[in-house]
MIFI-423901 format. One record per residue (C-alpha): residue number from 1; x, z, y. Coordinates in steps of 0.25 Angstrom, whole numbers, plus 2048, in hexadecimal, padded with zeros to 3 digits. Example, Ala and Ser with C-alpha at 12.3 -4.5 7.8 and 13.67 -1.06 7.14 Angstrom:
BEGIN
selum: 1&x: 831&z: 81F&y: 7EE
selum: 2&x: 837&z: 81D&y: 7FC
//
This chain:
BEGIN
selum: 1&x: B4B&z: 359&y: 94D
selum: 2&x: B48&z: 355&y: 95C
selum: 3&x: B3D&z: 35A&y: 965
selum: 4&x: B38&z: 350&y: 970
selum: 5&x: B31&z: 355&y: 97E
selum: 6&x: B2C&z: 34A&y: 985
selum: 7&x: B2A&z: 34F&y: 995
selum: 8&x: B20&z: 345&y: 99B
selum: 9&x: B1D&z: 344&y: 9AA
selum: 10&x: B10&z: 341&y: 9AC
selum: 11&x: B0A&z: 334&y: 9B3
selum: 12&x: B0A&z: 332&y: 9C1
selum: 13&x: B00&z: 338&y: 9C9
selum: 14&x: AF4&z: 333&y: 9D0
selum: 15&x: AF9&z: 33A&y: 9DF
selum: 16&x: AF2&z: 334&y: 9EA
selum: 17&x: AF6&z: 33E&y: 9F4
selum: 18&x: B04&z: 33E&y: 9EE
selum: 19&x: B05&z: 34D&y: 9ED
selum: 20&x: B0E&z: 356&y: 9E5
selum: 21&x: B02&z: 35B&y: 9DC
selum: 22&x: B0A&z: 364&y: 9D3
selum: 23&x: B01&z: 36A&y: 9CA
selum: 24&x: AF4&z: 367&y: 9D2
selum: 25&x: AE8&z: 361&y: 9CA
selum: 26&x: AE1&z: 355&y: 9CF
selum: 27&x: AED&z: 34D&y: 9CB
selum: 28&x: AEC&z: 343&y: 9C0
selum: 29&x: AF3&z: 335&y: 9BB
selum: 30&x: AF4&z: 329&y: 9C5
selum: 31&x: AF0&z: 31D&y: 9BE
selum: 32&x: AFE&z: 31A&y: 9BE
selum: 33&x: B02&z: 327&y: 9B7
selum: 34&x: AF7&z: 325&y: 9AC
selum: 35&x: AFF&z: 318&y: 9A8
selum: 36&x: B0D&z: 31F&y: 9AA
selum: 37&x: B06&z: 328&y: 99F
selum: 38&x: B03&z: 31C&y: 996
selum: 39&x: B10&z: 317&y: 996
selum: 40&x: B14&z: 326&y: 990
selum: 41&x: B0B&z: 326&y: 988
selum: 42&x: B10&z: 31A&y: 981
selum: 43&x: B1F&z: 31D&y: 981
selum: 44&x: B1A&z: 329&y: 978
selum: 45&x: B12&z: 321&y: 971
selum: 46&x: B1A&z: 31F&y: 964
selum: 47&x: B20&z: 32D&y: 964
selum: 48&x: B1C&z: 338&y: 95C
selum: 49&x: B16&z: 343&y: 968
selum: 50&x: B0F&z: 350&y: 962
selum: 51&x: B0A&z: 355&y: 96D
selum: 52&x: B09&z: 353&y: 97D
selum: 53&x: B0A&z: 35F&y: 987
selum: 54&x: B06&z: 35E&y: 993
selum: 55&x: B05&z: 366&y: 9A2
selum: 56&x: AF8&z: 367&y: 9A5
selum: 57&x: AF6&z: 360&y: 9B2
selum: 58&x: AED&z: 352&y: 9B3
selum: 59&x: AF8&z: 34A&y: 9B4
selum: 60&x: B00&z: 34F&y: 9A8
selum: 61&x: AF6&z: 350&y: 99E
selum: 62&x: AF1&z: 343&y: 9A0
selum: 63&x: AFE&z: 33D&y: 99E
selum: 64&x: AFB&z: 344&y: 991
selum: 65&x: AF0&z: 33E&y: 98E
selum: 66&x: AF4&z: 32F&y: 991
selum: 67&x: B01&z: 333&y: 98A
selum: 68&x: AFA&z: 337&y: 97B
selum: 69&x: AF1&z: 32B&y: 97B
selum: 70&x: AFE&z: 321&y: 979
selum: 71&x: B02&z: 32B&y: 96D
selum: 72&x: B01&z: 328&y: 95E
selum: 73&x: AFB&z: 335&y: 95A
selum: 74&x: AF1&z: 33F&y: 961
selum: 75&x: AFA&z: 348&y: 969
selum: 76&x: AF6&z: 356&y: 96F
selum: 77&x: AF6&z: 358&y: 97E
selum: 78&x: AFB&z: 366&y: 981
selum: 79&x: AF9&z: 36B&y: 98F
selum: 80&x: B05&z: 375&y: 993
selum: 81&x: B06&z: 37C&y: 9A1
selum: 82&x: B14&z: 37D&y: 99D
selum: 83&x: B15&z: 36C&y: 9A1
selum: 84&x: B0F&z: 36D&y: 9AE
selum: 85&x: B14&z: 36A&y: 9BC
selum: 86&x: B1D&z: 374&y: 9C3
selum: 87&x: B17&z: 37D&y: 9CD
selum: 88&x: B17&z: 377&y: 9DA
selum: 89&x: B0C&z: 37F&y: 9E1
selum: 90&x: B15&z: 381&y: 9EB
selum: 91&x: B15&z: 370&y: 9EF
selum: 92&x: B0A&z: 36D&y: 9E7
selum: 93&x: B00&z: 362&y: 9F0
selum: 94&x: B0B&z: 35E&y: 9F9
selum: 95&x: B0C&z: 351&y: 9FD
selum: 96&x: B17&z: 34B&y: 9F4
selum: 97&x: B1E&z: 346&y: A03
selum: 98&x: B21&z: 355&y: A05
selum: 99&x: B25&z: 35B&y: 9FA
selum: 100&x: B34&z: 35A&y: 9FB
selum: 101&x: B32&z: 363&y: A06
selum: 102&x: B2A&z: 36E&y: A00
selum: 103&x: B33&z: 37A&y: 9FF
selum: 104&x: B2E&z: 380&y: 9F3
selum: 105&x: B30&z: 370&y: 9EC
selum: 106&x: B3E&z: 371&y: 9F1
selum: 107&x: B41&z: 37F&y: 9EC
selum: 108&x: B39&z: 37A&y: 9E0
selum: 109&x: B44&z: 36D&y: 9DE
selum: 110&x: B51&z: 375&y: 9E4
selum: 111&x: B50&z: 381&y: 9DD
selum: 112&x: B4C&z: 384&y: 9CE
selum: 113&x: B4A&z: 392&y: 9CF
selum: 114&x: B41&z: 392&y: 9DE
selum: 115&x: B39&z: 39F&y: 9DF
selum: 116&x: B2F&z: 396&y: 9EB
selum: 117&x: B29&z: 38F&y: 9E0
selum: 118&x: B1F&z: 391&y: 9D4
selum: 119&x: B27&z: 38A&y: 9CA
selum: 120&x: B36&z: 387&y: 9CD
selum: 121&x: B3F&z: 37F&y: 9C5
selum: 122&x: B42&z: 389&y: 9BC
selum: 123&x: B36&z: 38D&y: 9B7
selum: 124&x: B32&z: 37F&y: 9B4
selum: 125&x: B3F&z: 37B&y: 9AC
selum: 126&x: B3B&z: 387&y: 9A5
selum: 127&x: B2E&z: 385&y: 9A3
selum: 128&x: B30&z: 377&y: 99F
selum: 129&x: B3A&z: 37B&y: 997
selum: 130&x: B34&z: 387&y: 98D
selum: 131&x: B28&z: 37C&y: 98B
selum: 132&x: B31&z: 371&y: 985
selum: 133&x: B38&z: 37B&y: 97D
selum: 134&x: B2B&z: 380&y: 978
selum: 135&x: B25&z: 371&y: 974
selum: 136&x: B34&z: 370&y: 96E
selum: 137&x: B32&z: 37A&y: 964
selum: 138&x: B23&z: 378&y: 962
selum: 139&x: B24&z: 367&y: 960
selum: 140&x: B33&z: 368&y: 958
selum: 141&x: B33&z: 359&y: 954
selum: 142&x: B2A&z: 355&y: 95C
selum: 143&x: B28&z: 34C&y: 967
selum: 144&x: B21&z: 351&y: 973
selum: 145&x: B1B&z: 34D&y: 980
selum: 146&x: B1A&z: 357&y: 98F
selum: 147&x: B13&z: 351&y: 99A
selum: 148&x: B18&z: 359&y: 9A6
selum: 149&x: B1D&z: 357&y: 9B3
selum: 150&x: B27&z: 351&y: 9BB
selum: 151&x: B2F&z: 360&y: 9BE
selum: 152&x: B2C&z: 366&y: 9B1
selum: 153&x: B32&z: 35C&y: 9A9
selum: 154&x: B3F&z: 35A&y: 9B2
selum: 155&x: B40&z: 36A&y: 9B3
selum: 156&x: B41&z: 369&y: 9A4
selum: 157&x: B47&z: 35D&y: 9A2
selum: 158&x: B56&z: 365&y: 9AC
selum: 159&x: B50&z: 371&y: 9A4
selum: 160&x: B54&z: 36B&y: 995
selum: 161&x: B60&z: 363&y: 998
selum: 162&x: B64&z: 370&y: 9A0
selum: 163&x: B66&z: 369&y: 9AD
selum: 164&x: B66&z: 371&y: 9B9
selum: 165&x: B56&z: 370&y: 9BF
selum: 166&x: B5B&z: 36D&y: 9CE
selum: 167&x: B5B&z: 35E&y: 9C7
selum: 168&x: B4E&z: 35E&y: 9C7
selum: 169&x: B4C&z: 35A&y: 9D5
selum: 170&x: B54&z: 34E&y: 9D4
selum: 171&x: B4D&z: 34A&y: 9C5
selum: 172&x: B40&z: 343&y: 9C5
selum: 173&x: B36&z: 33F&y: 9B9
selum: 174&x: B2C&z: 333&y: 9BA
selum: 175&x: B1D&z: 333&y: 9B8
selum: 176&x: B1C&z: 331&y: 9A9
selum: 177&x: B2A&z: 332&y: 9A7
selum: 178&x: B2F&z: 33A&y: 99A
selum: 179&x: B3A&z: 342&y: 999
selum: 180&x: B3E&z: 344&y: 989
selum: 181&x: B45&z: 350&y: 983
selum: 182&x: B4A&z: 350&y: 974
selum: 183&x: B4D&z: 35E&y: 96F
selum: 184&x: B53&z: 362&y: 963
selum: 185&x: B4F&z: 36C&y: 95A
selum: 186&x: B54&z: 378&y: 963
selum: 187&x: B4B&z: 371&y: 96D
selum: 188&x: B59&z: 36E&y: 975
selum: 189&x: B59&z: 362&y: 97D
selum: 190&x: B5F&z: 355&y: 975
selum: 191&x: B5C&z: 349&y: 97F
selum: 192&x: B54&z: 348&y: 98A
selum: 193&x: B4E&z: 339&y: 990
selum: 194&x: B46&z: 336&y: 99D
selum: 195&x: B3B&z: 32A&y: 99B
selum: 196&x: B33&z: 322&y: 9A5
selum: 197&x: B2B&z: 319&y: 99F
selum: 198&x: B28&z: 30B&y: 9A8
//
């Protein structure tokens, strides 16, 4: 018996100002992102989803929502604080031009365990990490979908296959893209596959 977590980015951003908006709110689907979520939404369309969690920022859950209107069954949205962006208070509303020379980003990206961040690394592999443990043993069987953000899912994506997290700065996950982790019944990694939908 197989568990299947589905980590969904969410659809791009409408983001005039071209901003790191972290977990500001204000921020919801480009046009662009709302079709990216259709294209989602069809490539789960034949599969047997029984739930869909969700960070609960704009843009997340309404990737969501686009998402379960292509299923074949009504499917229950579950907003969890768990999926939501990392902490970036720290570099949050920085144009996206400087970010790379924010110190606390950089300590951010260089060093999993920086005490000059709210959230390093660390804490979001492990974060990530105890939530897809717990959707694992509360969906056994199941085939489930998480609309996150592109940090959490690459933190827990090194976290899983036990790959150091200093990767992460060098890893990248498209808008819409879906990152798939079959578990088995110990809710121990079996295979792993990244998908970006054209």
């Amino acid at each position: 018996m197989t568990t299947t977590i589905y980590f969904v980015r969410h659809g791009q951003v409408d983001n005039p100002g071209k901003i790191a908006y972290g977990r500001m709110s204000g921020f919801h689907l480009s046009q662009a992102g709302k079709e990216q979520a259709a294209k989602t939404g069809k490539y789960f369309k034949d599969k047997n989803i029984s739930r869909i969690y969700t960070s609960p920022l704009e843009r997340t859950f309404e990737t969501a929502n686009i998402i379960s209107d292509y299923l074949k069954k009504t499917v229950r949205i579950v907003h969890k604080y768990e999926l939501i962006e990392i902490d970036a208070h720290k570099w949050q509303s920085l144009p996206l031009s400087e970010l790379f020379q924010n110190k606390y980003f950089e300590s951010f990206v260089n060093d999993e365990n920086s005490v000059e961040v709210g959230e390093n690394l660390s804490v979001l592999a492990s974060r990530l990490e105890n939530f897809a443990m717990k959707v694992c043993g509360e969906h056994k069987g199941e085939e489930v979908i998480c609309v996150s953000h592109e940090y959490p899912i690459l933190a827990v994506r090194l976290k899983l296959e036990g790959k150091p997290l200093k990767l992460l700065k060098n890893s990248y996950a498209e808008t819409a893209s879906i990152t798939t982790f079959v578990l088995n019944e110990n809710c121990k990694i079996r295979e792993v596959t990244y998908t970006e939908l054209q």
